[in-house]
C-alpha positions in Angstrom: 6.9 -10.8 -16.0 10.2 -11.2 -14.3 12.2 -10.1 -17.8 10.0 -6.8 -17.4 11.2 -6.3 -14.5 14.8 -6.9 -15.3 15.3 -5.5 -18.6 12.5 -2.3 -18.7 14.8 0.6 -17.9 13.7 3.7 -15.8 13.8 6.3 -18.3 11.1 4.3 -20.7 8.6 5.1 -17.9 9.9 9.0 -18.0 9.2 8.8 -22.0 5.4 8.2 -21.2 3.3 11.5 -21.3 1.1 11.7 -17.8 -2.0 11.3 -20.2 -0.5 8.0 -21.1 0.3 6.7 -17.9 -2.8 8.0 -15.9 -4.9 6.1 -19.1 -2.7 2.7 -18.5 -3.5 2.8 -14.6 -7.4 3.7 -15.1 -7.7 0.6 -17.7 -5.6 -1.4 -15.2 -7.6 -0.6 -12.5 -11.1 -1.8 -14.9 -9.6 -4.5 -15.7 -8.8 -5.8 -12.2 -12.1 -5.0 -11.0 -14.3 -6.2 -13.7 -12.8 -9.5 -15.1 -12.6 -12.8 -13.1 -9.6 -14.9 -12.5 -9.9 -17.5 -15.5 -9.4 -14.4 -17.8 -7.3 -12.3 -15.5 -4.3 -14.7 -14.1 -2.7 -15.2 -17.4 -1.8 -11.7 -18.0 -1.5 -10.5 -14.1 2.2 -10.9 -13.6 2.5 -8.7 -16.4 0.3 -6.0 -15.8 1.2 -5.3 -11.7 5.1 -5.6 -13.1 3.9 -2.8 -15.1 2.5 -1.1 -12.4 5.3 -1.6 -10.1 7.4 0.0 -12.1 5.7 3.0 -12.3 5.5 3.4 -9.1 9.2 2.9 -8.4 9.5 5.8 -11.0 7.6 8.0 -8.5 10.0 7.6 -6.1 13.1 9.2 -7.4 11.3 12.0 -9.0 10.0 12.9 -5.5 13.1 13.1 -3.9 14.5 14.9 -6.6 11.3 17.6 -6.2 12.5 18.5 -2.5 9.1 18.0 -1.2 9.6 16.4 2.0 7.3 13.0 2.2 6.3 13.7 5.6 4.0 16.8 3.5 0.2 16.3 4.7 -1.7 14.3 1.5 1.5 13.1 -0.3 -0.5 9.3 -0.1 -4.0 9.6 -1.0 -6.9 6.8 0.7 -8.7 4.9 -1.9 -11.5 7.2 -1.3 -9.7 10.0 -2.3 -8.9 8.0 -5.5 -12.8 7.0 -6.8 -14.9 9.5 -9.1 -14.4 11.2 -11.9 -12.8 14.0 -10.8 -9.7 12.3 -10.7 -9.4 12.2 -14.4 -8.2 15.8 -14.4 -5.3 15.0 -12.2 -2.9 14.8 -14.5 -3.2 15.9 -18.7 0.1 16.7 -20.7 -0.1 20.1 -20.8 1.4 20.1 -17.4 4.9 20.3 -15.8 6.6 16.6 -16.0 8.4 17.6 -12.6 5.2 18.6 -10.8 5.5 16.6 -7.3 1.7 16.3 -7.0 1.1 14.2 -10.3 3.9 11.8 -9.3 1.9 11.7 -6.1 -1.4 11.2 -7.9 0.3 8.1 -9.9 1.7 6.6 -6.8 -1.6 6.7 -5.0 -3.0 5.1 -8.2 -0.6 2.2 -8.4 -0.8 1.8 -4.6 -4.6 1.0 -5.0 -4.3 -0.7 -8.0 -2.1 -3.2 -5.8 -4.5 -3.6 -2.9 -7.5 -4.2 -5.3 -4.8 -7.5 -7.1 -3.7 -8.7 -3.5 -7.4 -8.3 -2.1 -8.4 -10.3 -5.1 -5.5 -13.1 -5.5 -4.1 -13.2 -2.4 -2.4 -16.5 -3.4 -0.7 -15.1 -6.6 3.1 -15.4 -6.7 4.3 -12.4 -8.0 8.4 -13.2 -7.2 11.0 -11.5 -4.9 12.0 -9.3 -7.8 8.5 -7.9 -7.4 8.3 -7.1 -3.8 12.1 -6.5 -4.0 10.9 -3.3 -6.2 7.7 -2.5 -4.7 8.7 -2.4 -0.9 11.5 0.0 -2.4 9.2 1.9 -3.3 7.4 2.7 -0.8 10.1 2.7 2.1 9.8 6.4 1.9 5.9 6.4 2.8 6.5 3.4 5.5 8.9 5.9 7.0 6.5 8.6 7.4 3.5 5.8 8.2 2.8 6.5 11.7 2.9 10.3 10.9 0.3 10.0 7.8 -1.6 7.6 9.7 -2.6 10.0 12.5 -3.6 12.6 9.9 -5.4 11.0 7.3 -8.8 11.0 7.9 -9.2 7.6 5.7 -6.6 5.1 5.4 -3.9 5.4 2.9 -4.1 3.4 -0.2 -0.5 2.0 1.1 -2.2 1.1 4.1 -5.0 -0.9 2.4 -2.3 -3.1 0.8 -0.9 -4.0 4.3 -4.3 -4.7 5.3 -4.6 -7.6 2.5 -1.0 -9.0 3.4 -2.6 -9.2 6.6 -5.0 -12.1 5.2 -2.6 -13.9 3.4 -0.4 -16.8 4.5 1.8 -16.4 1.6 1.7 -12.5 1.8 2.0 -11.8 6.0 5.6 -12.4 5.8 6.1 -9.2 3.6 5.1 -7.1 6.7 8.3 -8.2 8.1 10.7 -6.6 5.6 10.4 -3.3 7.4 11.5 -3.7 11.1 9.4 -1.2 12.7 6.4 -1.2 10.2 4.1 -4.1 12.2 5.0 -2.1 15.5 4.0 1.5 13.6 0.2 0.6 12.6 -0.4 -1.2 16.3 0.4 2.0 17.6 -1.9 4.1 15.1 -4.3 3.2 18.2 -2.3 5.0 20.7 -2.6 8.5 18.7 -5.5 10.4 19.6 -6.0 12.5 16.2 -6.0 9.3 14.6 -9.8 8.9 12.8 -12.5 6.2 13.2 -11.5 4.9 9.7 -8.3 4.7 11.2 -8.4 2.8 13.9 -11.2 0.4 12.5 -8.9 -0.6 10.0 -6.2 -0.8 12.2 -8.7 -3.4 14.4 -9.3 -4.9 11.5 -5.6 -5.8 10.7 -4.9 -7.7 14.0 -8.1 -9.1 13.9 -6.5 -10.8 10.6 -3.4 -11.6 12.2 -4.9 -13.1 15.2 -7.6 -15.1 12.5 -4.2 -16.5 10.6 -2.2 -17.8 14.2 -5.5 -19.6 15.0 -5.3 -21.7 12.3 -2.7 -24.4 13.3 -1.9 -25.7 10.1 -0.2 -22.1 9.3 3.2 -21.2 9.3 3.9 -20.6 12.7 7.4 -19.0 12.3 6.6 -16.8 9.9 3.4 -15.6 11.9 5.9 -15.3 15.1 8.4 -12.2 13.3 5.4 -10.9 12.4 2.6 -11.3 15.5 4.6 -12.4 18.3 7.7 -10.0 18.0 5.5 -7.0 18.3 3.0 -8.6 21.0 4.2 -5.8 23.5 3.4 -3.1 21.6 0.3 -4.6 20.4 -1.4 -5.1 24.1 -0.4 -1.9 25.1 -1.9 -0.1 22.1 -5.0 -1.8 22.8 -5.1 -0.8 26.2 -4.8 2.4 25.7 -7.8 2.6 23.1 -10.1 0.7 25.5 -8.9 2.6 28.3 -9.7 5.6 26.5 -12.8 4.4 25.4 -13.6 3.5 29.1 -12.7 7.3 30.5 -14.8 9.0 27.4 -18.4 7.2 28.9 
């Protein structure tokens, strides 16, 4: 998986025609979902190196499109991903530059990636893989708090967070980004942020918190990511229960 990643140049991925890529993600995405780990594992590393990739791809060709990623729906939920509908996003007979089909294949990977880390949390995938995914997606994490308080679901980025959030070996990705633990604490401070929203955002610390209790964990690593940002995490929950409290 790591020669993939080394040696499978950019412009391969721009060769693919959107029917082809958007039929590689949805057979990822089945495959994830339906076959267990015994039959899975051995091929994992390869496919998500696929998948990063293309999602990396996405990111250049958006910039390049001048569509500002602060744009309302440039990350789709997971909802917003499910049904057949979706399978008319993208077909070959449309323009290759066309920012919303990157945007439709980045959402894709993105949930593609929560489903894997949901289900194999304990997978090493290598630094050359986060290296390339986090890259990725610094453009969205930039934007986060903005998307976050408009979105009426989560994003699909956002789910993947949420899974790191479980994970001993994964919870010390949320640290790569200075400010990105500190952005979805205060998700709960926005008051056009939805119900979806804020449960999931709950939901996250509730993880965190679940991970420090257990004593055997790594400690430091849980401290860049929990302790660092404990400020802005009690003050973003007072502010939702004091809310709460003024609204009976």
């Amino acid at each position: 998986a790591s020669e993939i990643l080394n040696n499978f140049a950019p412009y391969l991925v721009d060769a693919l025609s959107w029917k082809k890529i958007w039929g590689f993600l949805h057979v990822t995405e089945d495959i994830v979902s339906i076959f267990d780990e015994p039959h899975l594992v051995p091929f994992l590393g390869l496919l998500m190196s696929c998948v990063v990739l293309i999602l990396a791809n996405c990111t250049p060709s958006l910039s390049s499109s001048g569509i500002s990623e602060s744009t309302s729906g440039n990350n789709c939920s997971i909802s917003d991903l499910d049904g057949s509908d979706n399978d008319e996003v993208l077909d070959d007979n449309m323009d290759k530059k066309d920012s919303k089909h990157f945007k439709a294949v980045r959402s894709l990977c993105l949930k593609i990636t929560y489903l894997v880390l949901n289900k194999y949390e304990n997978y090493d995938f290598g630094a050359g893989f986060w290296d390339l995914f986090f890259n990725s997606v610094k453009p969205l994490i930039a934007n986060f708090k903005k998307e976050g308080a408009s979105g009426k679901n989560p994003s699909a980025l956002f789910y993947c967070f949420l899974a790191m959030s479980k994970s001993y070996k994964l919870v010390t990705l949320l640290s790569r980004h200075e400010n990105l633990v500190a952005d979805i604490f205060s998700l709960l401070t926005i008051p056009t942020a939805s119900e979806p929203v804020l449960s999931n955002v709950l939901m996250f610390i509730n993880n965190l918190l679940e991970l420090d209790m257990e004593r055997d964990s790594d400690i430091v690593s849980l401290e860049r990511v929990l302790i660092q940002n404990l400020d802005v995490l009690l003050s973003s929950l007072h502010f939702l229960f004091s809310k709460k409290n003024a609204s009976k």
